[in-house]
Structures are given as C-alpha cells and as structure tokens.
C-alpha positions in Angstrom: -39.1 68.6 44.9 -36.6 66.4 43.5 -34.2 64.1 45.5 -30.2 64.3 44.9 -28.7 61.0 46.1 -24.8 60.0 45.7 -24.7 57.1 42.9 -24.4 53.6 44.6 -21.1 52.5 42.5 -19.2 55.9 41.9 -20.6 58.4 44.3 -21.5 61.0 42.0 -24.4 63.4 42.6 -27.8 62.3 40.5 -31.0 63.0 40.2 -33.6 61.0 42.0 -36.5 61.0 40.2 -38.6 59.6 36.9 -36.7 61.8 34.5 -33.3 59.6 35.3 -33.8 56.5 33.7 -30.9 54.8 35.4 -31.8 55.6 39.3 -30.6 55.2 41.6 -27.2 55.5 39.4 -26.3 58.1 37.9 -25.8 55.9 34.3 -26.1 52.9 32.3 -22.7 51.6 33.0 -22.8 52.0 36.8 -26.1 50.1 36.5 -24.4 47.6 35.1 -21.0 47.3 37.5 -23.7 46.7 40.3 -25.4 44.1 38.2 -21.8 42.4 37.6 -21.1 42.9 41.2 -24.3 40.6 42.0 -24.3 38.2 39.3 -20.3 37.7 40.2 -21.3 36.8 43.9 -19.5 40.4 44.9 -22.3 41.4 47.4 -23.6 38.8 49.6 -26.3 38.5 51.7 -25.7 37.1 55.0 -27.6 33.5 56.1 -26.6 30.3 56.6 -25.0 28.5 53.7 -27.3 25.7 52.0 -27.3 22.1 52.9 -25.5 19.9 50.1 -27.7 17.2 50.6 -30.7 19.2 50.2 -30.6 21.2 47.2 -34.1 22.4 47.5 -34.0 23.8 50.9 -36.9 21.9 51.9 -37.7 21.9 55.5 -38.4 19.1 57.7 -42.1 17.2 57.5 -43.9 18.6 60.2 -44.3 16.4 63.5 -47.7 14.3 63.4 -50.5 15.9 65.6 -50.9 14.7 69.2 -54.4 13.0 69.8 -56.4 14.3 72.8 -59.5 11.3 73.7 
C-alpha cells in the first residue's frame, strides 16, 4: 500500500513511496524552496543562541575528582 502525504512546501497530494524520487515533495523545485528555506536561516530550530566568546561550543573542563583516604 502506498502512502499519500500533502507536499511539505505547496500542499499538494504525492505519492509516498520509492517510485517518487523527490519525497516527501511532490518535485524538484519544492525540494529545493525547503533547501533555500534552510540554508536562508527561514526554519529555525529552537536552543539557546551560541556564546561569542566560544565559538566551538566547548563545555566547561570537568570538576577534579574528590579524594576519599
């Protein structure tokens, strides 16, 4: 059985399955809109923004261990 799923970008009806090369859009150029929209910062996944002064995102060292004698 095949799936039928509304196109991410324009809505229209298409074919969820191998034989559409494009899923889950319904065609190259709607593919290509949601590419834009990501490369273009248009969707955004939500977090905390990164530290300036730490490009890297490196997290703290880690504390030393605590003897026990």
């Amino acid at each position: 059985m095949t799936a039928i799923v509304d196109c991410p970008v324009c809505g229209r009806k298409t074919e969820f399955s191998p034989a559409n090369v494009w899923r889950p859009f319904c065609s190259e150029r709607c593919k290509l809109i949601d590419l834009g929209q990501w490369a273009s910062d248009g969707y955004v996944i939500p977090g905390d923004a990164p530290d300036p002064e730490d490009p890297a995102g490196t997290p703290p060292p880690a504390p030393p261990p605590t003897r026990r004698d």
